[in-house]
Every structure is written in structure tokens, then in C-alpha cells.
TORKEKE-910408 format. One record per residue (C-alpha): residue number from 1; x, y, z. Coordinates in nm, 2 decimals. Layout:
<pamis>
{NUM, {X, Y, Z}}
...
</pamis>
This chain:
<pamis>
{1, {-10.25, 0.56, -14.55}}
{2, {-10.15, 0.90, -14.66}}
{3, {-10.18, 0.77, -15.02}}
{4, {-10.45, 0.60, -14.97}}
{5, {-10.62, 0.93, -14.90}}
{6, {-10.39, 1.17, -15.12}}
{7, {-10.59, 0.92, -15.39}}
{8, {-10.93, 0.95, -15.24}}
{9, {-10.88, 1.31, -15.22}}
{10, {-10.78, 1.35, -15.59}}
{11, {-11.08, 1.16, -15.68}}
{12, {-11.35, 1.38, -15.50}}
{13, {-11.16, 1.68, -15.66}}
{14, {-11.25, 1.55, -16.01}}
{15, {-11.63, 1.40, -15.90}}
{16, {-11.61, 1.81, -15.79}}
{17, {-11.52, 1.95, -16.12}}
{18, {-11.76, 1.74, -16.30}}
{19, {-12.09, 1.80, -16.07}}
{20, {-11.94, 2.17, -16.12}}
{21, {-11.98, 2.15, -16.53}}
{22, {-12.34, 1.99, -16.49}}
{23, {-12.45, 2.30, -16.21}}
{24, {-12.27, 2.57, -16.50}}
{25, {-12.45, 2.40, -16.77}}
{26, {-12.79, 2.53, -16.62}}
{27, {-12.73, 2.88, -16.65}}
{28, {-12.64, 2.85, -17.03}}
{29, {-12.90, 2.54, -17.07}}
{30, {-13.20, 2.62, -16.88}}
{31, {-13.31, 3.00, -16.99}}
{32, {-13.15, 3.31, -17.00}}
{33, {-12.96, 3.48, -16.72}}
{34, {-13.04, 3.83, -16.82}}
{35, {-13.39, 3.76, -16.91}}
{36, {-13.45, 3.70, -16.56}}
{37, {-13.24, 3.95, -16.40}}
{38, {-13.43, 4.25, -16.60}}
{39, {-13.78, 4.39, -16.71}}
{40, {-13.95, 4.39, -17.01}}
{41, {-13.87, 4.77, -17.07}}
{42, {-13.49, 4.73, -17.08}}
{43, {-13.37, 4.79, -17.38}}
{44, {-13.12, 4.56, -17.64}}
{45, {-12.83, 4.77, -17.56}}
{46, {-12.84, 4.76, -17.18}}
{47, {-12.93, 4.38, -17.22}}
{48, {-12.61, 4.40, -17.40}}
{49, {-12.39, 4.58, -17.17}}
{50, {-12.55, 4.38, -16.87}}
{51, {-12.44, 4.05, -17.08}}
{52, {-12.10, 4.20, -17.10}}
{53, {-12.03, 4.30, -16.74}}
{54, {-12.14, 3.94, -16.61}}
{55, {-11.90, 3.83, -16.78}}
{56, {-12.18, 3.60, -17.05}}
{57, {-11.99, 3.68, -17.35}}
{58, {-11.66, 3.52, -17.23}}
{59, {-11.58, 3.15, -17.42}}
{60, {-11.70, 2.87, -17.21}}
{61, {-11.38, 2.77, -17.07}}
{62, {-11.34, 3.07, -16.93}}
{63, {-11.68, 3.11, -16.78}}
{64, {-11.70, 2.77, -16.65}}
{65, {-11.34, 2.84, -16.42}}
{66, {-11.42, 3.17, -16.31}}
{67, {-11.76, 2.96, -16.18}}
{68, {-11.51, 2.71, -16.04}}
{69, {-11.32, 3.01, -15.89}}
{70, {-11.59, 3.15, -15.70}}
{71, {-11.79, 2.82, -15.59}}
{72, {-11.46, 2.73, -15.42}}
{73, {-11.47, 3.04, -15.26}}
{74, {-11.88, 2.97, -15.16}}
{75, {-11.93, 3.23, -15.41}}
{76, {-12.26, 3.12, -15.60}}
{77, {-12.38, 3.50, -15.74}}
{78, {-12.71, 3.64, -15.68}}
{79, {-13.08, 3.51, -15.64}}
{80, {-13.28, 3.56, -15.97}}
{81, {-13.62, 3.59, -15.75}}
{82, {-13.52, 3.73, -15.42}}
{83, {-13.20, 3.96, -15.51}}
{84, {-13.02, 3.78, -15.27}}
{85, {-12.66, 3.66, -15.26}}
{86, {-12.75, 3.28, -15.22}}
{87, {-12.45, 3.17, -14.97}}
{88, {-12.66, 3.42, -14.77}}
{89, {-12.95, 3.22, -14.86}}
{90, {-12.82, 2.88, -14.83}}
{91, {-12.63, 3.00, -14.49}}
{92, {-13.00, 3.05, -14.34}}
{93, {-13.16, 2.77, -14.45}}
{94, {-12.86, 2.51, -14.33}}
{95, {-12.89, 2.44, -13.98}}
{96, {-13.26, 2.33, -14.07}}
{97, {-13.16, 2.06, -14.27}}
{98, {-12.86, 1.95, -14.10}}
{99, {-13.06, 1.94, -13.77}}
{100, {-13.35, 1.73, -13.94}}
{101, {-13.12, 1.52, -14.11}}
{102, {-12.88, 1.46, -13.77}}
{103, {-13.19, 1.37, -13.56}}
{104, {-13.33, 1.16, -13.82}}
{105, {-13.01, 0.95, -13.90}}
{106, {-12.95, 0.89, -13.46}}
{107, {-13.34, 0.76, -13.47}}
{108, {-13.23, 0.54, -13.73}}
{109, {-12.92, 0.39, -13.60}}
{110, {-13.07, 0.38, -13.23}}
{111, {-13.33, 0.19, -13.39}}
{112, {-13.22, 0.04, -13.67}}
{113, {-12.92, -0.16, -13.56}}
{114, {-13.07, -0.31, -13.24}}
{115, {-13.40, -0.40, -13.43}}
{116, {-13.19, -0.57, -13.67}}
{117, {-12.96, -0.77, -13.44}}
{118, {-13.25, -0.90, -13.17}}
{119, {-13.44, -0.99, -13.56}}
{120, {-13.13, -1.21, -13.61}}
{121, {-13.12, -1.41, -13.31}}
{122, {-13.47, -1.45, -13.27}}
{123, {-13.59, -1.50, -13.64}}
{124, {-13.92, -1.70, -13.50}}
{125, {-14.03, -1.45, -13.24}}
{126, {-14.36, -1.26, -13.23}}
{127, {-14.17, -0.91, -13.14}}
{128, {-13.92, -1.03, -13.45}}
{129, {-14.23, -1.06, -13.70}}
{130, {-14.39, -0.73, -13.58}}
{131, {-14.01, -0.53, -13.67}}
{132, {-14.02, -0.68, -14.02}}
{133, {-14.36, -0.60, -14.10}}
{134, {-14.27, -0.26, -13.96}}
{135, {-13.96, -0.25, -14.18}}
{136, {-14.25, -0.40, -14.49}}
{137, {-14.43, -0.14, -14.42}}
{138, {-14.12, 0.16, -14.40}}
{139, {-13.99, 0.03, -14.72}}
{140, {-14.29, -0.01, -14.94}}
{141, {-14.51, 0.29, -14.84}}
{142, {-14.31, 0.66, -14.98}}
{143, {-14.18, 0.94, -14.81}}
{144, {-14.49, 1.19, -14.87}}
{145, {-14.81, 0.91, -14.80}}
{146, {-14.62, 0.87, -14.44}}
{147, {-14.60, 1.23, -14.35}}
{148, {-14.92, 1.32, -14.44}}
{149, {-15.06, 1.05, -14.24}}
{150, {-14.87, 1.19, -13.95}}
{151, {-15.02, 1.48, -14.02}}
{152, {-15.32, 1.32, -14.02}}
{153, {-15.33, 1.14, -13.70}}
{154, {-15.14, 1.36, -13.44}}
{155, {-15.15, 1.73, -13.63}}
{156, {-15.51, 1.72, -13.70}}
{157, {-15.72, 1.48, -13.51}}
{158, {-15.48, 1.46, -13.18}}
{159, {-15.34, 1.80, -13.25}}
{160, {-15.02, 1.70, -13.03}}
{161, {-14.77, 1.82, -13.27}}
{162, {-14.75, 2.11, -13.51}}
{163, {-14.83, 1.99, -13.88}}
{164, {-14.56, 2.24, -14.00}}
{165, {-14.30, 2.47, -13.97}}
{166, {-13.97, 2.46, -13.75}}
{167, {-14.09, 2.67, -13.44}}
{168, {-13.94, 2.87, -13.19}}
{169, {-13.55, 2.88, -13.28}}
{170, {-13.25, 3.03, -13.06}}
{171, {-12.98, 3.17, -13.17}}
{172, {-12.62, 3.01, -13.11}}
{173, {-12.38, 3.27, -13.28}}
{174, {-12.45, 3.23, -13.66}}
{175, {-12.63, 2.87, -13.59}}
{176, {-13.00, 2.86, -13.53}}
{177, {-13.16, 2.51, -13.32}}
{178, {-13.46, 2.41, -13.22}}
{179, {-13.35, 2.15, -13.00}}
{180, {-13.34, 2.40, -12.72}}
{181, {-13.73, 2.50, -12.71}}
{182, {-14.04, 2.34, -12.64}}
{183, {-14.17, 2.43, -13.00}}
{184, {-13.90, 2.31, -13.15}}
{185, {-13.83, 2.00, -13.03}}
{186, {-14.23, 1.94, -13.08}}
{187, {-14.21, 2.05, -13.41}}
{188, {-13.90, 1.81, -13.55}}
{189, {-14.06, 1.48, -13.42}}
{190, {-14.32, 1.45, -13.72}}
{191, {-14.05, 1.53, -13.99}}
{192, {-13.76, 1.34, -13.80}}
{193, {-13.97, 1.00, -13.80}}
{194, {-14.12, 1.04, -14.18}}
{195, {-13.75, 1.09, -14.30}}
{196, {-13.57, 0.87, -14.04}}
{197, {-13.85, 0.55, -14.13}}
{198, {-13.68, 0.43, -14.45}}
{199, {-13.36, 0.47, -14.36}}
{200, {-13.41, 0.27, -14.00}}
{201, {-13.55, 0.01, -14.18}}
{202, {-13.33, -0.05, -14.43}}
{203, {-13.03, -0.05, -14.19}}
{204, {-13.26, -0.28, -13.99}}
{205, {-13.31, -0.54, -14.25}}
{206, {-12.96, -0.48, -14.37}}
{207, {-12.81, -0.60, -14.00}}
{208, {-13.02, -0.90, -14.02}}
{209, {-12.92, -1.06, -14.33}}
{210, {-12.57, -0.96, -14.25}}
{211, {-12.56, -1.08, -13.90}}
{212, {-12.75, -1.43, -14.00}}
{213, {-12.44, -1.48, -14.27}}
{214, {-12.20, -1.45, -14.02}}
{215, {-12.35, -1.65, -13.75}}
{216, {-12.29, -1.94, -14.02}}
{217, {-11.96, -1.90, -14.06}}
{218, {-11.70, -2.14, -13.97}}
{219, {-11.54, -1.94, -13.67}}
{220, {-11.82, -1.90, -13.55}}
{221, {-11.87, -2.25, -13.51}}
{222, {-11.53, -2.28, -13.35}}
{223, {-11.65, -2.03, -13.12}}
{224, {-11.95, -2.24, -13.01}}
{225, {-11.72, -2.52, -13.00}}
{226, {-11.45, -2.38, -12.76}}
{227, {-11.80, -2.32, -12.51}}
{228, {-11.71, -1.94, -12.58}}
{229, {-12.09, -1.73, -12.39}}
{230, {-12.38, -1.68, -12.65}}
{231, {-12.33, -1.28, -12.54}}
{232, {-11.89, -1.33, -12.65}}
{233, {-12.00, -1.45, -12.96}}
{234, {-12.32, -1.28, -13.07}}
{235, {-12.20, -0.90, -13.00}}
{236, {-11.80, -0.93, -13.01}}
{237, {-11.77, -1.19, -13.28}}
{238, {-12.04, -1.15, -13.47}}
{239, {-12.15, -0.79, -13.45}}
{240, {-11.81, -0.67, -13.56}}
{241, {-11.75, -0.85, -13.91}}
{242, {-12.13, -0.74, -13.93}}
{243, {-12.07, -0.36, -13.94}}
{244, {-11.88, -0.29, -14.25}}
{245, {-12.14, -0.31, -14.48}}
{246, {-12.32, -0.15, -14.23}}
{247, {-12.07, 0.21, -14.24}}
{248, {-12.12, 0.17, -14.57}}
{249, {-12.49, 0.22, -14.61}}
{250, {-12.50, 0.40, -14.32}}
{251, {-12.26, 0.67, -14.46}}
{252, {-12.40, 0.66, -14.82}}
{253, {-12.80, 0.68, -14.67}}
{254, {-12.65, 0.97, -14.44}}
{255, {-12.59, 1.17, -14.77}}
{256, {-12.93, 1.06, -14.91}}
{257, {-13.12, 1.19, -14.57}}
{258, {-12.94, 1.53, -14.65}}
{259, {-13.04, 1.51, -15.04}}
{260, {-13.34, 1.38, -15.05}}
{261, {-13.51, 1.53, -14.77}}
{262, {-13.63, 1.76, -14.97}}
{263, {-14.01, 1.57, -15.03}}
{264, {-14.01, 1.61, -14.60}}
{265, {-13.93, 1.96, -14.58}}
{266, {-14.20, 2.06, -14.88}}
{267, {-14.46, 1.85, -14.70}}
{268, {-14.39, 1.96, -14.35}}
{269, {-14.29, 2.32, -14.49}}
{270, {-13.96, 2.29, -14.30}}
{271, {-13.77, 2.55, -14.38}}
{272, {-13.43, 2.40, -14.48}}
{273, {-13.26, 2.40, -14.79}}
{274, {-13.45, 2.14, -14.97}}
{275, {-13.76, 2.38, -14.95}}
{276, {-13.54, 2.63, -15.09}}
{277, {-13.40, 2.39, -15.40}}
{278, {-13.81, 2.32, -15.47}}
{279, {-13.88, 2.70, -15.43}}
{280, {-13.62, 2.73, -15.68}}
{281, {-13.71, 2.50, -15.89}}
{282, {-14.09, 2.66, -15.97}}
{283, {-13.92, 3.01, -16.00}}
{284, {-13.65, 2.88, -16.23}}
{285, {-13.35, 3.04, -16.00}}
{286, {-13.12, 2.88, -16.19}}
{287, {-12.81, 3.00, -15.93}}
{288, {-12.98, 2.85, -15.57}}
{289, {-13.02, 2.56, -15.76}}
{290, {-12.65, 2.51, -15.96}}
{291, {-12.53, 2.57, -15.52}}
{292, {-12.72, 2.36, -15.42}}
{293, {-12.63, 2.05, -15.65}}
{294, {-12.28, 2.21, -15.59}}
{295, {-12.33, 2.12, -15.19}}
{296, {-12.51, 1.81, -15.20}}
{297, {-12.25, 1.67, -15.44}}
{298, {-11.96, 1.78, -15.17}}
{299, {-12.15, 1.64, -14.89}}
{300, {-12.17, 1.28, -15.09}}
{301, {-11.79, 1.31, -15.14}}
{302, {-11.67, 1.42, -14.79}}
{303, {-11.91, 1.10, -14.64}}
{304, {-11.80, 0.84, -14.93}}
{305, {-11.41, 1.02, -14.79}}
{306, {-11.48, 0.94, -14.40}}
{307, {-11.66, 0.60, -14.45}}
{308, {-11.32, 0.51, -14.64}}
{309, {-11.15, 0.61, -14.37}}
{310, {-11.36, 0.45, -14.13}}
{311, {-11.25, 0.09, -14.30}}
{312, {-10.95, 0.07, -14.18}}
{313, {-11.06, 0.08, -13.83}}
{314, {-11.30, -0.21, -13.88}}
{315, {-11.16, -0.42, -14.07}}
{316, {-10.83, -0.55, -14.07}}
{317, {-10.81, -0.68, -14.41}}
{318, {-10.80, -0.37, -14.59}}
{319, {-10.51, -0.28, -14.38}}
{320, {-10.33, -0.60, -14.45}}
{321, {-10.41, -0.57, -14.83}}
{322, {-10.27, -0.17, -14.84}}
{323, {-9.96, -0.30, -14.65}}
</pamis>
């Protein structure tokens, strides 16, 4: 085991240094630094002497590991558009998009899991066919079309929920929530459903085909045989060799509801970091979005580390093949 991860952890440090290079590339690649840090009346030489106190006139090498330097150190310079240190920045916009993200990956799992085993063992059911035209429907329509039909339905012709924003917040020592207020909780439902809806139905439709293979299998059989209870076999026996492609998707899609809610947060204007990263994007800040990249990328590697880790406790092969 403490290979196994001494290995793992070796690997993430190089998958680190390389999504480093492609977030340094930007400020060399995609316009100039200076140009966007002053006006049009400064003058060649103190575009010069800015160039040389940052540092821009250094070789590449040594530019790129005094950026490794400082990212390790959560050190990602200043805002281009709002003058800002952006660890400040990013520190503030956080909590948003972990909370969203949290709420929406439980709602999946809650749902996902159980839909998907009760879609197993009763394939020809009418509440069976209505989850898999659910999941049809979560899978083939996108992100955006399903938030603004929430929108839609209970923000504007209910009005039950608020059609953006986060709402009233409270403040937990440098951590913000709105799980504690009546606002807030009202105001994460819409966004925690349109970004939780893909992911519960793939883990949904994942579970089934998974839990229909194993109930084929041979010991499974031999469980029948030995007159072993339907509930033994279906959540002991089954359910179990079941769930490690389940961590695995589950872990992976966990880092993809952190990335990629970014379409949720521009449509609901929830103000996370993915609404920053877009923000960024039309302004061209070059160094919100190179920390940005920087974090998502160490978020994949820290859940790719943990769902790793997580084998070993499921299956028992892995620990017999390491030994």
C-alpha cells in the first residue's frame, strides 16, 4: 500500500506540472501581460521597466518555476480587471461551488443508485420504464435547455424559487453557506437539480447494466441454489461486486460536477467560481483563469487519488494482485 500510493502520488505531481505549463502558456500565448496591466498613455520605457520588475524578461524556464513556486504556495498574482490578488478572489467564490457541487452529487447518489438497482430487479415494471425515460430524458436534453426550463416553470410562472443568485448567506469563520437560511436553501434547489440530473442518471443507468451482469453470474446462481433470501443475494452479493465501477464514475463525475458546473452557475448567475472562470474568460484575465485550470486539475487528481484508494476496500482482488 504505501507504494502503491508513493506511485499514485508521483504521478499526480507530474499530471501537476504539466497542467501547470499549459496555465503558464496563457500568459505568454494569449495577449500581453503588460498591455493589460497599463493605459494607453504609459510610455515604452515604463512598459519596459514594468516588463522587467515582473519578472517577463527572464528565460522561460525560469519563469515557468518561479510560476510553479508561487502556485504551490496558492500564489496566482493579481487580477488584470479587478486589481485583485485572485486566491482572494477564488477564496470568495469557493464555498459557492463546492456547496452546489456537494448537494448536487448527494441528490445524485440518493437517487441515482436506488433508481438504478429497483430498474434491475424489476426491468418490466411501469415505475422501472418511467426512471429510464427519466434517465432518456437527463441524458439527451443539455445542461442549459434544463435550467432554463426550471426557470421557466417555477421562477416565472409559479414563482416558488428564485431564478438566480445564491441568497441570504451566513458566515462560518472564513466559510460562507446557504444551507442555513430560508433563501438559501430555496435558492440552491433549481441549480442543484439542473447540475445533479445528468450525473443521477448516468449513475442510474450505470447500476443497472452493472447489477443485471452480475445477477448472471455463476455464484450467483449458486446462491439461488443453496435457497440463500432474494434480499441476501440482491443487496449483499450482488450490490457489492456492483459498486466498483460505480466509485469509479462516481469519483470521476464528482470532479466533472466541480468543472463543469460552470454552464449552471452562468445560467443561474450563481456566484461560484465557474462564473468567475466565464467572467474571466470575456475580460481576457489571463491569471483567474491559468488558477483556475490550476485547481480544477488538482481537484481531478486528489478524486482519481481517493477513488484508488477506495479499491482496495471494495474489492479484494486488487489487494490480492498488489500482494
Amino acid at each position: 500500500m504505501p507504494a502503491f500510493i508513493a506511485r499514485r502520488l508521483l504521478q499526480s505531481l507530474f499530471v501537476m506540472l504539466a497542467v501547470a505549463l499549459i496555465a503558464f502558456s496563457m500568459f505568454r500565448y494569449v495577449g500581453d501581460p503588460i498591455a493589460n496591466l497599463v493605459g494607453q498613455d504609459t510610455t515604452p520605457a515604463q512598459r519596459a521597466a514594468l516588463r522587467a520588475s515582473l519578472g517577463l524578461d527572464d528565460p522561460f524556464v525560469v519563469q515557468y518555476a518561479r510560476f510553479v513556486a508561487h502556485a504551490a504556495r496558492g500564489d496566482f498574482g493579481v487580477s488584470y480587471r479587478q486589481r485583485r490578488p485572485v486566491s482572494e478572489l477564488l477564496e470568495e467564490r469557493l464555498p459557492a461551488t463546492l456547496e452546489l457541487s456537494f448537494v448536487s452529487a448527494l441528490m445524485a447518489l440518493a437517487f441515482g443508485i436506488p433508481m438504478g438497482i429497483y430498474t434491475a430487479l424489476r426491468r418490466h415494471g411501469l415505475l422501472s420504464r418511467a426512471f429510464m425515460a427519466i434517465s432518456l430524458a437527463g441524458i439527451s436534453l443539455p445542461t442549459f435547455l434544463i435550467g432554463m426550463l426550471l426557470i421557466l416553470f417555477f421562477g416565472v410562472q409559479l414563482r416558488w424559487l428564485p431564478s438566480f443568485g445564491r441568497g441570504d448567506v451566513v458566515a462560518i469563520g472564513g466559510w460562507t453557506t446557504g444551507l442555513l437560511t430560508r433563501s438559501g436553501l430555496a435558492a440552491l434547489v433549481m441549480p442543484a437539480i439542473t447540475l445533479a440530473l445528468f450525473q443521477m442518471t448516468l449513475i442510474m443507468r450505470l447500476v443497472r447494466a452493472e447489477m443485471l451482469e452480475v445477477l448472471q453470474a455463476d455464484f450467483i446462481k449458486f446462491a439461488r441454489a443453496r435457497g440463500l433470501p432474494d434480499r441476501l443475494i440482491h443487496f449483499r452479493h450482488a450490490l457489492k461486486n456492483t459498486l466498483v465501477p460505480v466509485i469509479t464514475i462516481t469519483g470521476l463525475q464528482l470532479g466533472s460536477i466541480i468543472a463543469f458546473s460552470i454552464i449552471t452557475e452562468t445560467v443561474f448567475q450563481w456566484p461560484g467560481m465557474g462564473l468567475l472562470f466565464i467572467q474571466a474568460v470575456g475580460m481576457v484575465d489571463i491569471p483567474v483563469m491559468a488558477a483556475y485550470l490550476v485547481l480544477i486539475a488538482l481537484v481531478f487528481v486528489l478524486i482519481n487519488l481517493v477513488v484508488d484508494l477506495l479499491y482496495f476496500a471494495v474489492d479484494p482482488r486488487l489487494r490480492v494482485q498488489r500482494a
